[in-house]
SETOR-282463 format. One line per 3 residues: number of its first residue (from 1); their letters; for each residue x, y, z of N, C-alpha, C. Coordinates in steps of 0.001 Angstrom, whole numbers, plus 524288, in hexadecimal, padded with zeros to 5 digits. Example, Ala and Ser with C-alpha at 12.3 -4.5 7.8 and 13.67 -1.06 7.14 Angstrom:
2
1 = as = 83386:7E9C6:81E78:8300C:7EE6C:81E78:83390:7F31C:81E78  83232:7F736:81BA8:83566:7FBDC:81BE4:83264:8001E:81EBE
END
This chain:
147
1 = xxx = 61664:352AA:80A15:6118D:35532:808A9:60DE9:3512E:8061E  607F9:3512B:80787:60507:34BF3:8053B:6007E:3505C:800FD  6015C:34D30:7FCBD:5FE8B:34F6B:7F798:5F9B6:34D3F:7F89C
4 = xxx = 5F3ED:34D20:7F866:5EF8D:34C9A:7F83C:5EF86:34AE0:7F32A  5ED8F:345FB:7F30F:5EC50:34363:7EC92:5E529:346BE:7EA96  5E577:3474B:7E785:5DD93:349A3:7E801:5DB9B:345B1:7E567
7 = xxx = 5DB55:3407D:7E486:5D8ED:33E4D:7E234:5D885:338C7:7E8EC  5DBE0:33845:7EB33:5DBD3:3364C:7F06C:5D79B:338B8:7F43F  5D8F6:33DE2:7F54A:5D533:342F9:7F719:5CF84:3413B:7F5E9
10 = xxx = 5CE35:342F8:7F13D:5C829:3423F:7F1AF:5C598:33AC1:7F01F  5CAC2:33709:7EFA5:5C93E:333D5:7F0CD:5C758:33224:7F71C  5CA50:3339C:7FAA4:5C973:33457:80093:5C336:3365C:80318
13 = xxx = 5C453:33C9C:7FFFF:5BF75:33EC5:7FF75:5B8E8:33BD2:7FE6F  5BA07:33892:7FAB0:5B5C1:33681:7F7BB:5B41F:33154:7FBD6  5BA01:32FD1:7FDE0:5B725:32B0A:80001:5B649:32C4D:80634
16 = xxx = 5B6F8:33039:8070A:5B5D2:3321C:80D2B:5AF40:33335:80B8D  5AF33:33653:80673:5A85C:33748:80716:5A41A:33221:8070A  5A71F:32E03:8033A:5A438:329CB:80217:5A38C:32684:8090D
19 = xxx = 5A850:32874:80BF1:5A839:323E5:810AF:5A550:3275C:815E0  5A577:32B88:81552:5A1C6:32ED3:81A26:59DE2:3313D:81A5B  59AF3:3329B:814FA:59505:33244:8124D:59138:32D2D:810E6
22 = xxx = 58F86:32CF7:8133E:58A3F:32A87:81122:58787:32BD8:80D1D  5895D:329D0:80949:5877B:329F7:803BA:58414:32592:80274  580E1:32600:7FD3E:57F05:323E4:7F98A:5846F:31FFB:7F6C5
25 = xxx = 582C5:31A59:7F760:586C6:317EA:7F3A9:58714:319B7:7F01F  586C4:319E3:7EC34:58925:31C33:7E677:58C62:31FE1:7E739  58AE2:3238D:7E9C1:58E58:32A18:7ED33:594DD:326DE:7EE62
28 = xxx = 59503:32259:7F16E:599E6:3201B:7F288:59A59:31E01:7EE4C  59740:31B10:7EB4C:59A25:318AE:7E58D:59E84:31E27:7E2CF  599EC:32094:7E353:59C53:326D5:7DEBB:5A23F:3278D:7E0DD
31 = xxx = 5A1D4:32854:7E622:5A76F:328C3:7E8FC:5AB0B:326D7:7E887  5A9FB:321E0:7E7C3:5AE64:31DC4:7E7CE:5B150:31D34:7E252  5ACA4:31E3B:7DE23:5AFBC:31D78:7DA0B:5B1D3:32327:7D836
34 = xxx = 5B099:3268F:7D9D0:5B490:32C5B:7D9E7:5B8FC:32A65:7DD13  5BAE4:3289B:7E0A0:5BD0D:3268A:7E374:5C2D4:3230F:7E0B8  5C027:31F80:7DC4D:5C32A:31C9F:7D89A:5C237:316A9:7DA8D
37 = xxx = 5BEA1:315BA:7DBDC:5BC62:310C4:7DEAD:5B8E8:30F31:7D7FE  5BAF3:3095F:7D650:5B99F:3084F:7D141:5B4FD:305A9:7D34F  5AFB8:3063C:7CF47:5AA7F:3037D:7D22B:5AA60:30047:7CC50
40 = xxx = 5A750:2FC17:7CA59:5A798:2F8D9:7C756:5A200:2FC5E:7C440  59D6A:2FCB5:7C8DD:5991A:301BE:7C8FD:596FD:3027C:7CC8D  597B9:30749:7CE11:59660:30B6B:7D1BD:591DD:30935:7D3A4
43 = xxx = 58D8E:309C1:7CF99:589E0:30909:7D046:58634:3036C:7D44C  589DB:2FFF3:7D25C:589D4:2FBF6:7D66A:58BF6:2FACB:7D8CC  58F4E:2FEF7:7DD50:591C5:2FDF5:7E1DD:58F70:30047:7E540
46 = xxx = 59028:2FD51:7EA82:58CC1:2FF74:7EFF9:59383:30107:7F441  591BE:3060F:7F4F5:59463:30755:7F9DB:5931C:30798:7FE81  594E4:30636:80263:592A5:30816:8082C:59531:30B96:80AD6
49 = xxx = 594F0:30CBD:81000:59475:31212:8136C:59A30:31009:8154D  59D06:31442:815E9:5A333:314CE:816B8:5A6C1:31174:81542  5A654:30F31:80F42:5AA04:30DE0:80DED:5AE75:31086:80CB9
52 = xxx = 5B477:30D89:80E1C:5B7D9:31191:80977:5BBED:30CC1:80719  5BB54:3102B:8020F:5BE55:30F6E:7FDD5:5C460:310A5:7FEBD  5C87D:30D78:7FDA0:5CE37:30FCF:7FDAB:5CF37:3152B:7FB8F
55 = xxx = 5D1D0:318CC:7FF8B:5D0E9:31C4F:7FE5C:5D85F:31E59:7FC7F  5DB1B:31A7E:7FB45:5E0FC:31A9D:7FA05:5DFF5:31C70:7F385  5DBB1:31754:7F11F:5DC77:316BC:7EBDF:5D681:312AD:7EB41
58 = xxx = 5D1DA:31590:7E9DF:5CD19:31238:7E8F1:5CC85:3105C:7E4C8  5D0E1:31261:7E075:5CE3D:311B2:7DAE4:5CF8D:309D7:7DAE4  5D282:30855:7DE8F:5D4C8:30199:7DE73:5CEB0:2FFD9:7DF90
61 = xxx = 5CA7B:3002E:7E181:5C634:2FE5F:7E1BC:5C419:2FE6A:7DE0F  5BEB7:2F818:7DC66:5BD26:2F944:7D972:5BA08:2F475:7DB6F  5B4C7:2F925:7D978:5AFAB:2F4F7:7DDCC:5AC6B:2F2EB:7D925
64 = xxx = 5AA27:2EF1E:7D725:5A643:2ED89:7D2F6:5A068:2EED5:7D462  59CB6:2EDD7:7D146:59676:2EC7B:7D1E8:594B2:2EBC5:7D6CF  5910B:2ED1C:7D834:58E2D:2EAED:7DD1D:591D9:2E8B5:7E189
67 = xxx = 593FB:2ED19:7E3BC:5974E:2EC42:7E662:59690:2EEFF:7EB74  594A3:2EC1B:7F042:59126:2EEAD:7F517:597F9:2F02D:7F8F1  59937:2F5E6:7F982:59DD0:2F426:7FDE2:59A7D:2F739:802FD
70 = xxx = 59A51:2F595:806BF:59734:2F612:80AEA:59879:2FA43:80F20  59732:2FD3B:8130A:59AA8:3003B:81788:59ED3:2FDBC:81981  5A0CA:3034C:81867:5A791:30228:81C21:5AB99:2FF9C:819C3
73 = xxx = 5AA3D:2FC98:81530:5AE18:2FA61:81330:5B3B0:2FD66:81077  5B909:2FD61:81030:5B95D:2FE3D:80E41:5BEAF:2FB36:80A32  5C08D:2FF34:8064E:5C2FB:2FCCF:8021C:5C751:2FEAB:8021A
76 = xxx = 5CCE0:2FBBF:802F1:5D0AA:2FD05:801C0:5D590:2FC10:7FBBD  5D80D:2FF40:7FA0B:5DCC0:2FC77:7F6C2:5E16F:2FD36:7F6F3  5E0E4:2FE70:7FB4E:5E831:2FEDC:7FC05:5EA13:2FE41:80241
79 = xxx = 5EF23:2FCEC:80238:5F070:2FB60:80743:5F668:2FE97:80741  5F719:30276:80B73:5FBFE:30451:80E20:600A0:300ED:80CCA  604EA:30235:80CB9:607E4:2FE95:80995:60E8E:302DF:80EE1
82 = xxx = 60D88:300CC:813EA:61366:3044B:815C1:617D2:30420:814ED  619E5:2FFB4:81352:61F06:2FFC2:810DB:61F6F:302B7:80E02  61B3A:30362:8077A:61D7C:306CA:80328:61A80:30B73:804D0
85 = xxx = 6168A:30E14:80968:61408:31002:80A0F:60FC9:31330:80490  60E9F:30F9D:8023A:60A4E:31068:7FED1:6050A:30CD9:7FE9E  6025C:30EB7:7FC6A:5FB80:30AC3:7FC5A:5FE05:30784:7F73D
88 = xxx = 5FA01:30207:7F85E:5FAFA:2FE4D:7F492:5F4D7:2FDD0:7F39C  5F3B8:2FE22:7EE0C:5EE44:2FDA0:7EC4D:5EE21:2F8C9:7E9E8  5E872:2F686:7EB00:5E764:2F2D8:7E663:5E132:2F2CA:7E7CB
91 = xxx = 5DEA5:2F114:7E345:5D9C4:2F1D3:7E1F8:5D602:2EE34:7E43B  5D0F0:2F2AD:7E778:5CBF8:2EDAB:7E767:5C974:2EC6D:7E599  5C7C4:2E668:7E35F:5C432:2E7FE:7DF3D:5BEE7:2E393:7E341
94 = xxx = 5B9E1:2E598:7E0EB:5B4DE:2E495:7E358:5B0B8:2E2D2:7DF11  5AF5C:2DD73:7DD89:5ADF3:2DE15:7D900:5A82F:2DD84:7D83C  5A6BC:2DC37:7D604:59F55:2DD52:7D678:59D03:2D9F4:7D989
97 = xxx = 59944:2DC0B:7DB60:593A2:2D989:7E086:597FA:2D7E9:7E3B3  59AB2:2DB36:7E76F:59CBB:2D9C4:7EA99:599FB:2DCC1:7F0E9  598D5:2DACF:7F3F8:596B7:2DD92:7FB99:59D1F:2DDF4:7FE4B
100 = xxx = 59E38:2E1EA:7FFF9:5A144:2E41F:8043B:59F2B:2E643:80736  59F31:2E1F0:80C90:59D1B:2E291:81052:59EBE:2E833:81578  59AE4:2E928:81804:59C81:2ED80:81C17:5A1AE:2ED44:81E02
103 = xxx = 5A3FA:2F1C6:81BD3:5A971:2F1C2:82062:5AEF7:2F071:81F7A  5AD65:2ECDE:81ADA:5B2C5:2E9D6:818F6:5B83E:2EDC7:816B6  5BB28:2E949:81656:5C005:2ED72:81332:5C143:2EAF6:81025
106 = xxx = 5C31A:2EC08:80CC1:5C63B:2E942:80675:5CB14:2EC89:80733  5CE6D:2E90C:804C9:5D23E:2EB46:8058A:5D493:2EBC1:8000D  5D9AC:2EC60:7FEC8:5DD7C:2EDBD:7FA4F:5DDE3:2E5EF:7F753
109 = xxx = 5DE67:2E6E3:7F13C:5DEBD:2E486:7EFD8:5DA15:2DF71:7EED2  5D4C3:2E02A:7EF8A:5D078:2DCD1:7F153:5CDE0:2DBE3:7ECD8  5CB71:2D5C7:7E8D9:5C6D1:2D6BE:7E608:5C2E2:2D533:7E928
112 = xxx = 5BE1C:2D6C8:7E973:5BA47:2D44B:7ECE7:5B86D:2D33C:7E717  5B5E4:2CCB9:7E785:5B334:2C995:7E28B:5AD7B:2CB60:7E19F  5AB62:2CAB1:7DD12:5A7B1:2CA7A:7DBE5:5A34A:2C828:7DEEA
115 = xxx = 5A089:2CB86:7E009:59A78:2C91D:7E595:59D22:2C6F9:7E9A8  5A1BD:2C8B0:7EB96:5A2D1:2C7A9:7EFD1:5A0B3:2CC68:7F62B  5A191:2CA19:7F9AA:59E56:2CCC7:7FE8E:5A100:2CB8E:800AD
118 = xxx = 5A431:2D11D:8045F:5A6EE:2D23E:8086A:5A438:2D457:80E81  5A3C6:2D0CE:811B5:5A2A5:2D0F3:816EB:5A4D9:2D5FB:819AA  5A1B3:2D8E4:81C69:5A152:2DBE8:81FB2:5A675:2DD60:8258F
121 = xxx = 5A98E:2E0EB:823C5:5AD16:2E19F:82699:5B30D:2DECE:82531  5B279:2DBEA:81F81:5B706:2D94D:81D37:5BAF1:2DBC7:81B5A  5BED3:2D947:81D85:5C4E7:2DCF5:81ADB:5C59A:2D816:81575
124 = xxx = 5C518:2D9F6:80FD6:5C5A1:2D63C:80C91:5CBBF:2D805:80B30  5D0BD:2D5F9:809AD:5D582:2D5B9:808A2:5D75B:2D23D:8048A  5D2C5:2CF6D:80367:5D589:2CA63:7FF87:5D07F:2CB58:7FA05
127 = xxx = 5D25E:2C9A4:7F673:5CCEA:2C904:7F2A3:5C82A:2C67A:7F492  5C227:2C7A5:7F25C:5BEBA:2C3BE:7F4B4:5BC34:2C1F8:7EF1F  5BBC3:2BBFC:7EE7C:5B97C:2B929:7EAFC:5B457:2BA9E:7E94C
130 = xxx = 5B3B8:2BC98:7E43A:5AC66:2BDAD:7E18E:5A8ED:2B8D2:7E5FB  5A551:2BC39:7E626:5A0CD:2B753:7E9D9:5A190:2B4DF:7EEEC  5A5A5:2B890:7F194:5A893:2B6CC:7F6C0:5A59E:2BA42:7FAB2
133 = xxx = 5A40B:2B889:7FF8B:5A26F:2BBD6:80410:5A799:2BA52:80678  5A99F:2C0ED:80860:5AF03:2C026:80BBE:5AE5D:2C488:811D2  5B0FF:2C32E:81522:5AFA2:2C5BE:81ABB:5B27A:2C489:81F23
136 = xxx = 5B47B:2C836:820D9:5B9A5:2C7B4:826FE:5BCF6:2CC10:82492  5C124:2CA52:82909:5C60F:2CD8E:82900:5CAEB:2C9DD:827F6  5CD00:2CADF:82482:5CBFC:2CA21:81F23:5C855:2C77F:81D42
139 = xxx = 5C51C:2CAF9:81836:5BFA9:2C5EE:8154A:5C516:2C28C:814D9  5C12B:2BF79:81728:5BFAF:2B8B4:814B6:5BB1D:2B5F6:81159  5BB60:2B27C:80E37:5B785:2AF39:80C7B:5B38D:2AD79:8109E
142 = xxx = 5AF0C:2ADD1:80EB4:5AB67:2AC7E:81295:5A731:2A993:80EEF  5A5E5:2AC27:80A0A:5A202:2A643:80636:5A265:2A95B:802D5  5A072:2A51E:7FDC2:59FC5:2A6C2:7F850:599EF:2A9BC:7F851
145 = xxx = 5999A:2AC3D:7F441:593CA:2AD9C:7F3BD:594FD:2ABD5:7EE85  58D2D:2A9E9:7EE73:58D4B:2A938:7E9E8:58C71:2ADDF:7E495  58E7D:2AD20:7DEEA:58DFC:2B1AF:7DD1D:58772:2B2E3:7DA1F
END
């Protein structure tokens, strides 16, 4: 017999509305952090059109200041684990004036650096250096920016 968690439930809920409405950014800010998605401030984060947030366990995210994440991208923290058949979490963290480009994915375990910029359609898997432009499959280094 499978028990329905209710705090899973209308996490699902919340991020199905944030990813198939066309909202007002802030409307998805509001979401996300009902959600348990840690923002550094709300107020200066930009969302775009069908992102989603891990929907296992969001509260492991935690996005800083001026932080643009773009369409389609989305954010993971945990990875299937079949041997012990359980999720393994670990935290993303995103830290201020950072661009996530259209499309990308982050995955489990990731810091993206300070003013760093992630290229369009990038699977990032590894940390990315403050002031780094990174881009491919897997990001790679591609140049410094300056800060």
């Amino acid at each position: 017999m499978h028990i329905c968690n209710p705090r899973r439930m209308l996490n699902q809920f919340l991020q199905q509305i944030a990813f198939w409405y066309i909202l007002p950014v802030r409307f998805k800010v509001f979401l996300q952090l009902m959600r348990g998605v840690h923002f550094d401030d709300p107020w200066r984060a930009w969302i775009g059109d069908y992102v989603i947030f891990d929907s296992v366990d969001p509260t492991h995210i935690h996005i800083g200041k001026d932080v643009w994440i773009t369409s389609g991208c989305k954010i993971y923290v945990h990875e299937f684990d079949n041997r012990t058949r359980r999720s393994k979490v670990k935290d993303v963290i995103i830290e201020d004036n950072v661009f996530i480009g259209a499309g990308s994915i982050i995955v489990r375990g990731v810091r993206i650096g300070k003013g760093a910029k992630v290229g369009a359609g990038s699977i990032v898997n590894k940390d990315v250096a403050p002031h780094t432009l990174v881009g491919g499959n897997p990001a790679r280094f591609i140049k410094k920016i300056p800060p």
